[in-house]
C-alpha positions as CSV (number, residue, x, y, z in Angstrom):
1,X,-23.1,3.2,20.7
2,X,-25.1,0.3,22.3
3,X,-24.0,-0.4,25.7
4,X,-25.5,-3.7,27.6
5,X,-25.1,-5.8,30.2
6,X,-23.6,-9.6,30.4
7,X,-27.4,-10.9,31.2
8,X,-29.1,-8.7,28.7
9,X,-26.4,-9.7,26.0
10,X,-27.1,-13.5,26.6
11,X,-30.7,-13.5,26.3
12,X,-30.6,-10.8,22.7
13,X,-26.9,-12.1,20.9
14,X,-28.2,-12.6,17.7
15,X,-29.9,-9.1,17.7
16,X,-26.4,-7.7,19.0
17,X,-24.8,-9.4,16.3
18,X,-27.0,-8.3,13.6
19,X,-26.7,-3.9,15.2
20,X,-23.0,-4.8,15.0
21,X,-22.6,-6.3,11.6
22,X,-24.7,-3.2,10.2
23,X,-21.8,-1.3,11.9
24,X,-22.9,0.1,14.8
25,X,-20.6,-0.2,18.2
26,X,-22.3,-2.7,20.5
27,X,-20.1,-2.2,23.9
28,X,-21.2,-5.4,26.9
29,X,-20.6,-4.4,30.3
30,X,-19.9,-6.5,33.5
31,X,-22.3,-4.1,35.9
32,X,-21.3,-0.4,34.7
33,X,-18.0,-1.1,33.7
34,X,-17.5,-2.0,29.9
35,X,-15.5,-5.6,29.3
36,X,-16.2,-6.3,25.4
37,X,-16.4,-4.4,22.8
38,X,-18.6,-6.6,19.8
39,X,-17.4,-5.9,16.0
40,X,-17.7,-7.9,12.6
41,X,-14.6,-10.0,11.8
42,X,-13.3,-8.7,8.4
43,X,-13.1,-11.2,5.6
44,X,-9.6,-10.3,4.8
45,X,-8.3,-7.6,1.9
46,X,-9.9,-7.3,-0.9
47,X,-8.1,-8.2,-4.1
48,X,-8.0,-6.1,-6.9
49,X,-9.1,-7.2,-10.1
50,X,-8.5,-6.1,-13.5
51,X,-10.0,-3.1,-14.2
52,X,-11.2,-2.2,-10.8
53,X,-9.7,1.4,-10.9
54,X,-11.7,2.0,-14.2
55,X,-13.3,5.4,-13.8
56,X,-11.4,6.3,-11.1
57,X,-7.8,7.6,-12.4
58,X,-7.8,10.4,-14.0
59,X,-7.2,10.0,-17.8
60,X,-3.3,11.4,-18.7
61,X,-2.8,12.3,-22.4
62,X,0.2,11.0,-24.4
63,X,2.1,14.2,-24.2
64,X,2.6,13.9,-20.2
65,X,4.7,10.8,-20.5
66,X,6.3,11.4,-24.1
67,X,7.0,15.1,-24.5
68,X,10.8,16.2,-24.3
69,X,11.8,17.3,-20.4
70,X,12.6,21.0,-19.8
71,X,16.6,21.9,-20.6
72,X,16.8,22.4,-16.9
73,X,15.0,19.4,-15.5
74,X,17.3,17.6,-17.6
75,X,20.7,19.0,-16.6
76,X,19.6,18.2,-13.1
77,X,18.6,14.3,-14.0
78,X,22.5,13.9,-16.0
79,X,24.1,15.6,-12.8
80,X,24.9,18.9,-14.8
81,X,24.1,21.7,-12.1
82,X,24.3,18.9,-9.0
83,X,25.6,21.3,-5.5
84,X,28.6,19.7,-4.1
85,X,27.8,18.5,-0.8
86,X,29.7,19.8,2.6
């Protein structure tokens, strides 16, 4: 963390700038106590695109989406074996 004062800040901002765009925490102090805390303004959310996730979701075969549920984990889902609330 970069800490400086008002005077020091005036005379170097675009150097600032530039420590804090590369991410580090520039911190400008009136005397020894710290006022301003300098950081990059985000340029929003980033959208996803098509295809983005490509690579990075596991690959799930056929069978996990299209083979026949358990007998038991279907009683429960047609309310079968439901436990009467109290």
């Amino acid at each position: 963390m970069a800490s400086v004062t008002i005077h020091k800040a005036k005379t170097n901002l675009s150097k600032l700038i530039a420590r804090a765009e590369a991410g580090e925490e520039v911190v400008i102090t009136r005397g020894r106590d710290p006022v301003v805390r300098l950081v990059p303004v985000s340029t929003g959310k980033r959208r996803l695109g098509f295809g983005m996730l490509k690579g990075k979701v596991a690959d799930l075969p056929d069978e996990f989406f299209f083979a026949p549920l358990p007998e038991e984990e279907l009683r429960l889902w047609e309310g079968e074996d439901e436990v009467p609330l109290r």
